[in-house]
C-alpha positions as CSV (number, residue, x, y, z in Angstrom):
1,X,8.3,8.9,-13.8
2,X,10.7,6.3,-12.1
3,X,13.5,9.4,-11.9
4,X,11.0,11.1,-9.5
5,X,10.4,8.1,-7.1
6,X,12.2,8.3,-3.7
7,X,14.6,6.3,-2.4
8,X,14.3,3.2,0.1
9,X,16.2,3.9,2.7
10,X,15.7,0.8,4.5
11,X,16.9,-0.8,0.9
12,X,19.8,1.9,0.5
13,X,21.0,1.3,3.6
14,X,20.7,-1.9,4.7
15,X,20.4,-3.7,1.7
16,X,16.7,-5.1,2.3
17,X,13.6,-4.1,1.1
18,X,11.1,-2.6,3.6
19,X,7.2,-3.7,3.8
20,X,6.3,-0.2,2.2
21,X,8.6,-1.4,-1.0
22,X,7.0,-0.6,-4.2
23,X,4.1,1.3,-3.4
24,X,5.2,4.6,-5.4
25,X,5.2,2.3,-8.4
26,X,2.1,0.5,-7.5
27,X,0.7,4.0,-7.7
28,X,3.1,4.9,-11.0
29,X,0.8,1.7,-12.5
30,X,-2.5,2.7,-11.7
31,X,-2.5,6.0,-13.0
32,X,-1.2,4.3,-16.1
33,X,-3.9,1.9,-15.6
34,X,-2.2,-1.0,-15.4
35,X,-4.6,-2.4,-12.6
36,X,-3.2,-6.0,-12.5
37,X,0.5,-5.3,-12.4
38,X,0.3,-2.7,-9.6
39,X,-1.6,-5.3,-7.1
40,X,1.4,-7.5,-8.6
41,X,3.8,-5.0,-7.5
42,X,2.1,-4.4,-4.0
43,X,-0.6,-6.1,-3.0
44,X,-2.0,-4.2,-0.4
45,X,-2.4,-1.1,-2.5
46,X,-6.3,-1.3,-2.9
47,X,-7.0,-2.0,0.4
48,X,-4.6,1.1,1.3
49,X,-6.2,2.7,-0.9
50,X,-9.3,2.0,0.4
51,X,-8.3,2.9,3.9
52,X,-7.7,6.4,3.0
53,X,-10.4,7.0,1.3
54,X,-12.4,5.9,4.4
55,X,-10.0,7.9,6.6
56,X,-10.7,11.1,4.8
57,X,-14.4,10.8,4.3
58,X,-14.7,10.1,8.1
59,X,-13.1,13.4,8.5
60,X,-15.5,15.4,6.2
61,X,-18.8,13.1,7.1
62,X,-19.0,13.6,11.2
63,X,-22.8,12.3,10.7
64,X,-21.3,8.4,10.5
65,X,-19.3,6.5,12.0
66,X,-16.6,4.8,9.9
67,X,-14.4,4.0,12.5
68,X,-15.5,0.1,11.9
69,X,-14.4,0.2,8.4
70,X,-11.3,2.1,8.9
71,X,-9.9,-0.6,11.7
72,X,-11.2,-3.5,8.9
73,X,-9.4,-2.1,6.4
74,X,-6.5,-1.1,8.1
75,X,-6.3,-4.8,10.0
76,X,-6.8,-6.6,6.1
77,X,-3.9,-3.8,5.1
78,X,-1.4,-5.0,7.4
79,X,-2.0,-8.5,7.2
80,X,-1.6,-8.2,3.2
81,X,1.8,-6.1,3.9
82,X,2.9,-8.5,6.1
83,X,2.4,-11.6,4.2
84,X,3.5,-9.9,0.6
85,X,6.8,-9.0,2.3
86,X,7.3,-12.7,4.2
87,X,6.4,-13.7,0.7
88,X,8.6,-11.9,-1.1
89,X,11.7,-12.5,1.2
90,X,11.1,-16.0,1.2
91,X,10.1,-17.0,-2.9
92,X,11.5,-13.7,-4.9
């Protein structure tokens, strides 16, 4: 499945990795259902996840308002995307 992935350009390029970094093989691990090595390999991938799944009920349920949940989850995405990537320039 890894001959599929696309390229980081940021990495390709520039030689660093960018905050999106391993996400397609986050994803790659949980359809294998390797739960625990894809949070491992981006951290931020449930609460993605998670915002999406929000996002696109919000569009098919106009009854309710998500937009609370959507800004949460969004706001807890970014802050784990940040930190993973400070992380993981700083330790790895």
């Amino acid at each position: 499945m890894e001959e599929y992935m696309l390229p980081c350009m940021s990495k390709k390029l520039f030689g660093i990795d960018c905050m999106g970094c391993g996400i397609q093989r986050a994803i790659a691990l949980l359809l294998k259902g390797e739960f625990v090595e894809a949070f491992y390999m981006y951290p931020a991938i449930y609460t993605l996840l998670l915002f999406f799944l929000f996002a696109g009920i919000s569009f098919i349920d106009k009854s309710r308002n998500y937009h609370k949940v959507i800004v949460a989850f969004g706001i807890i995405t970014a802050i784990l995307m940040v930190s993973s990537y400070f992380y993981k320039a700083l330790y790895l």
